[in-house]
N, C-alpha and C positions, 0 to 999 in steps of 0.2 A: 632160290629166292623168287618169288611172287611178284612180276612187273605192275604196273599200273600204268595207265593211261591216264593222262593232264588234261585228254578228253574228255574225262568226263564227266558227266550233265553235274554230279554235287558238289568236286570239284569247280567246275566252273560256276558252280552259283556263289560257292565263298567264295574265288576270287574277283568277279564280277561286283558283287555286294560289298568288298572291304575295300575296292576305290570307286564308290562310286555313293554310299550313302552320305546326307549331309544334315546338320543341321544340329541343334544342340544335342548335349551328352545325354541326355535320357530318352532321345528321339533315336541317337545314332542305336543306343543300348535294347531300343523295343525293338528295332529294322533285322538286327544282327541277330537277336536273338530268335526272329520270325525266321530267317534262315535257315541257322544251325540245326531249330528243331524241324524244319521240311525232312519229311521220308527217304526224299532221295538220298539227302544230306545224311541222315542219318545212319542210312543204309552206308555211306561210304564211311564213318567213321566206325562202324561194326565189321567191316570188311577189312579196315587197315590198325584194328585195334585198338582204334581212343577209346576205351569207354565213358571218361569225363572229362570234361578240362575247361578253367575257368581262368580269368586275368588276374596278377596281378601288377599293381604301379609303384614304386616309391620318389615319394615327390623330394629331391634332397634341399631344396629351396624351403617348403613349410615344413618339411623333417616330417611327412605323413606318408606312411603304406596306405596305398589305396587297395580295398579287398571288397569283405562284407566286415563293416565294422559300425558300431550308431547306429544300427538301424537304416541304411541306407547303403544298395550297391554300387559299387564302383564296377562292375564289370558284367558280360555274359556270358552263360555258360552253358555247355552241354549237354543234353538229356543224360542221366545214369543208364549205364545198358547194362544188362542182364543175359544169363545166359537161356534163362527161361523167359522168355519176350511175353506172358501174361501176367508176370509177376505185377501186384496193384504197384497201381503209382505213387500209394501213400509211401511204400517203402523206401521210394527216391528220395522224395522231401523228408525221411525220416533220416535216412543216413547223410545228408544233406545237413542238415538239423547237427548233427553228430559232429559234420567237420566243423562247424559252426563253434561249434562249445568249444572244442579242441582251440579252434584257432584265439579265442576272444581271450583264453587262458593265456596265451604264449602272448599277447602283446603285452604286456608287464613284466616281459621276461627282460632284464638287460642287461648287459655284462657293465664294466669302469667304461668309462670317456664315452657313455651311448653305444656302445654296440652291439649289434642287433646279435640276437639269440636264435631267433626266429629259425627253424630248419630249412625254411627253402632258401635262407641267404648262406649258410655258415656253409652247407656241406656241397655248393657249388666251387668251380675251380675258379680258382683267381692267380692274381701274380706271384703270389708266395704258396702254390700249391694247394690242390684240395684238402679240406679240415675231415681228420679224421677217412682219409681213403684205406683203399685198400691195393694193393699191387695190381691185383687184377681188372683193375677198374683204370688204370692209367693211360693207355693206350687211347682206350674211346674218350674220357674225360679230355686230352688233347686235341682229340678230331673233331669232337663236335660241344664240349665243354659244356656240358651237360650232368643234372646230377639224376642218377638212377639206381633205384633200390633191385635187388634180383629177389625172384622167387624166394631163393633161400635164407635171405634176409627178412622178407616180410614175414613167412613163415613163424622162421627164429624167432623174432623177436617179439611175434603174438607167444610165442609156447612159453618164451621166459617172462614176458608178463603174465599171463595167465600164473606160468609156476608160482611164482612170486605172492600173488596174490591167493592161491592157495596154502602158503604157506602162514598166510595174514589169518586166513580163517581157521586154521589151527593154532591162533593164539603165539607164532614164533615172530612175531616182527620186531625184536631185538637182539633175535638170532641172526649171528654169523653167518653169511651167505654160503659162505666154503665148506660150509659143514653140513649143509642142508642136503635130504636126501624124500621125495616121496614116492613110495611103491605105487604101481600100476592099480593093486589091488584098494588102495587107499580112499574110504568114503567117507569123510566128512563133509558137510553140509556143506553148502555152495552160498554164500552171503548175496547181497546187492553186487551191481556192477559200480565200479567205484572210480571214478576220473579227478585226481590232483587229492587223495584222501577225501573224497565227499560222494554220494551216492550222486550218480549224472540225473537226478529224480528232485534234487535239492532245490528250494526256492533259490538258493545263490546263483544258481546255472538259469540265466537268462532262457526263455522259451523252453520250461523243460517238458512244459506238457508237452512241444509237438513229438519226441522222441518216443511215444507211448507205445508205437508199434513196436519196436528195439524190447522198452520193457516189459513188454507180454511175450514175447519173444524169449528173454531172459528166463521168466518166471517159468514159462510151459514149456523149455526146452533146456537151458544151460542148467539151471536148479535142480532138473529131472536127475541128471545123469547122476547115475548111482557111484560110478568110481573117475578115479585120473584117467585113466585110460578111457573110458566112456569120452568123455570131454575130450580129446583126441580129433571124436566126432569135428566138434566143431574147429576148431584147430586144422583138420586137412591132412591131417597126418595117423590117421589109425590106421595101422595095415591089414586090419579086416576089412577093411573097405579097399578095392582093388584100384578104384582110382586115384586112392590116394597116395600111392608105391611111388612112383616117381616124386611126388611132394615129399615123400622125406627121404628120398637121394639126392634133392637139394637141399634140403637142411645141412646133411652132413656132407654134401660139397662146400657150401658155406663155410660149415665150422672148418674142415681140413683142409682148404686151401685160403682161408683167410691171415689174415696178418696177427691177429691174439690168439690164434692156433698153433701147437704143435706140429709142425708139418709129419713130426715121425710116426705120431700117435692117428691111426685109421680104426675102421673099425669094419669087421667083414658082413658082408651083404649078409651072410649066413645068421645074423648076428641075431638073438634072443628078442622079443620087443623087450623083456625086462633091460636085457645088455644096452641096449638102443636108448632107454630112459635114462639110465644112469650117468650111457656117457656126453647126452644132450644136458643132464642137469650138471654135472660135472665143470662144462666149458661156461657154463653162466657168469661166474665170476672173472675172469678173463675178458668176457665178451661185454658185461657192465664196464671193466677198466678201460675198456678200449673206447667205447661210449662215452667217457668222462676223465681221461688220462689225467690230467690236473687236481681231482679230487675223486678219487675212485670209493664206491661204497663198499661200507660193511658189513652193515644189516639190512635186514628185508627191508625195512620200514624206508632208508637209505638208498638202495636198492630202486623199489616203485618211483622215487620222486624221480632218481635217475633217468630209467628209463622212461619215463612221459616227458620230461623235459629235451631229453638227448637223444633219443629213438631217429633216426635220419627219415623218418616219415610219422603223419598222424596214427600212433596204435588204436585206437580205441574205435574213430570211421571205417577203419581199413579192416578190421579184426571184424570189425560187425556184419560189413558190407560181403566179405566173403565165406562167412561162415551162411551166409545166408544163399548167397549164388553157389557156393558148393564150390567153387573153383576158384585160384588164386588172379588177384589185378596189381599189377606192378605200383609203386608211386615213382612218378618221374617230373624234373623241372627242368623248363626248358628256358632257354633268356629270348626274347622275343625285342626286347629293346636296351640296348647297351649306349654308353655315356664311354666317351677317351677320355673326359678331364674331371668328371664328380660321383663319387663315390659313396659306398655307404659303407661303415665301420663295420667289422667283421671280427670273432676273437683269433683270427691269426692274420689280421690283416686289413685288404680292403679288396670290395665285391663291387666291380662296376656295371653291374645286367640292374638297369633300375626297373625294367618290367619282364614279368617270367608268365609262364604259361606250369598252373599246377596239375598235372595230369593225373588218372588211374590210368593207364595202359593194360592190354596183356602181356602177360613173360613174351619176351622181346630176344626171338632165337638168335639171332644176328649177333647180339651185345647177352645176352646173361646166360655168364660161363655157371650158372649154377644148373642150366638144363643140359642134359648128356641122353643125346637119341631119343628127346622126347617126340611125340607122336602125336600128346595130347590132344583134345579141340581145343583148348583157352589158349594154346601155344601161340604167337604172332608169327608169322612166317614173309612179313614187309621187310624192306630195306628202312630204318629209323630215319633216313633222312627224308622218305615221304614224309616221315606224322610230324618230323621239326618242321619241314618246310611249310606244312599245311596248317600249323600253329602260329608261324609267323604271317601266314598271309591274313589268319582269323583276325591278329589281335590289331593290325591295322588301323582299324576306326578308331582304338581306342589311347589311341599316344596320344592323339592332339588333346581331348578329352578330359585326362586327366594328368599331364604332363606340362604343358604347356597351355592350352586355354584360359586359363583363369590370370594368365598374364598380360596376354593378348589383351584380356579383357579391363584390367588394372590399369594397362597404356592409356586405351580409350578413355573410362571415366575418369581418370586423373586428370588430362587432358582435354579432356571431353571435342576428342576428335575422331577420325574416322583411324581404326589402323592403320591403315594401308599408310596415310598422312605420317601416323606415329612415329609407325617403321622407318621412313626415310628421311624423318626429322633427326630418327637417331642415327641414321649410317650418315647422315652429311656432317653433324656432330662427331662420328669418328672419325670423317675422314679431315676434317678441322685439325683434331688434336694428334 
């Protein structure tokens, strides 16, 4: 494990900076965000692995998650890093653009009695246990109660979306999932990129123009590829490409050591790629159930809504973003602001972290049992409770901000006194009654 020093200079400008800036939310919001993107700063969150990471709030009083949502942020966030550092900037704001779409689709996601759908609330740990974990994930889920995707999940779960939708463009999407099978060898055309049934190109998808880099991207490279296998490419997992051997020895650590697996059924390194495809397409349906235990799909068509709504991270940003840096970014949530008495409604329960930190990270050695003797460069080699703790001291400025402010604020013109007055009008009032 890799020490770090609380020395140091970019460190010290984020903690410096998150007690000490003042003034309204959108002044706190230009100061923080003049920070995080300094060099130095930047430099230290490339050294300890954040690639991204932005706020989010849920207000349980006006019942609103504060994000990017209207047109208007609620939060600052961190430059996208790359592993190629001249990669254009348009590509940031493009994949930026991506989680954008993703996210504005899930807030009208709701379950009975209001509660939240949303993945960065459901698949954290709460009082009644993590939704949809996994055994191997319990240990750290109690130490630092955090939800984190592994390599081999992100992986996965691009390959079975992609499958999925390959299967769409040969015309089976009312085909039986269990029964589905496509050769390596297999080349039929490659359609639009398509998010919730609708091409991400669609006037209904708010700001689609700015995504344009993504769809020239699409067009000159994912449409190119002549078979399944080709497409691999982008995926991370063709094993004619040498670096990408370790990516799919976490795939199938995933599938054989997870909970809708077989534990008996392995599959030897030695193993065919044909062998290899069959028995990743194989585990699909299992790993959809697990994704959706309550209402498990049937068909492809079934299948897709599934996984974009239940995927434990944004597929569509995340599949983009690394198919394009060549190398895999974890997604991870961290609670940055917790509540003992108010909650948000959860479908197993209730979630009391009412502000989190949404992260890309890289594979995270310490915590993701899906790497076995990686060596890699995108490897992390931090101890995780530098980047929580370095999260928590960012998101600082922004409790007051959108937590609590507009209360503060309410006292006064109600009253139309000074807080400070308000305040101790109301504690002499308690202590009255």
């Amino acid at each position: 494990m890799i020490d770090l020093s609380f020395s140091e200079e970019g460190w010290r400008r984020i903690d410096s900076a998150s007690i000490s800036v003042k003034g309204d939310g959108d002044k706190i919001r230009e100061e923080m965000k003049r920070i995080v993107d300094d060099d130095v700063v930047v430099s230290l969150f490339r050294k300890i692995g954040i690639s991204s990471t932005a706020f989010l709030f849920h207000d349980t009083l006006l019942k609103e998650t504060k994000f990017y949502n209207k047109g208007k942020s609620y939060t600052y966030k961190s430059k996208y890093l790359w592993d190629d550092k001249d990669i254009d900037p348009k590509w940031s704001a493009c994949i930026h653009e991506l989680f954008i779409l993703v996210r504005q689709s899930q807030y009208g996601l709701k379950l009975e009695n209001n509660a939240s759908l949303a993945d960065y609330f459901i698949n954290l740990h709460n009082e009644n246990g993590a939704f949809r974990s996994l055994s191997a994930e319990q240990e750290w889920k109690n130490n630092y109660a955090i939800h984190y995707c592994t390599q081999g999940e992100m992986l996965y779960t691009a390959f079975v979306w992609r499958f999925l939708y390959r299967c769409l463009d040969k015309n089976l999407g009312d085909k039986p999932i269990d029964s589905l099978s496509i050769p390596l060898n297999d080349k039929t055309p490659i359609s639009e990129c398509y998010w919730q049934a609708e091409p991400i190109t669609s006037p209904n998808y708010p700001e689609a123009s700015k995504i344009n880099y993504f769809t020239s991207y699409w067009n000159s490279t994912i449409k190119k590829y002549k078979s399944w296998l080709d497409e691999w490419e982008s995926l991370l997992i063709n094993p004619n490409n040498k670096d990408n051997k370790s990516n799919l020895a976490s795939i199938l650590l995933f599938i054989e050591d997870s909970a809708f697996s077989d534990s008996t059924q392995k599959i030897a390194n030695s193993a065919s790629t044909n062998e290899i495809n069959s028995f990743l397409t194989k585990k699909i349906p299992t790993f959809l159930a697990w994704l959706s235990p309550d209402n498990p799909p049937r068909t492809v068509i079934e299948a897709i809504d599934t996984i974009e709504k239940y995927a434990r991270f944004p597929v569509l940003p995340f599949y983009a973003w690394n198919a394009i840096n060549g190398s895999p970014v974890c997604y991870t949530v961290v609670p940055v602001w917790t509540s003992q008495n108010y909650f948000i409604k959860v479908p197993n329960g209730e979630c009391r972290h009412l502000g989190l930190a949404l992260s890309a990270l890289r594979p995270q050695k310490d915590i993701d049992w899906t790497i076995e003797n990686s060596t890699a460069a995108h490897i992390c080699d931090y101890d995780l409770l530098i980047i929580i703790n370095m999260l928590r001291i960012m998101s600082r400025p922004l409790v007051e901000s959108n937590l609590y402010h507009w209360l503060y604020q309410h006292i006064k013109d109600d009253q139309d006194i000074e807080i400070e007055e308000a305040v101790n009008k109301s504690l002499e009032k308690r202590k009255k009654s």
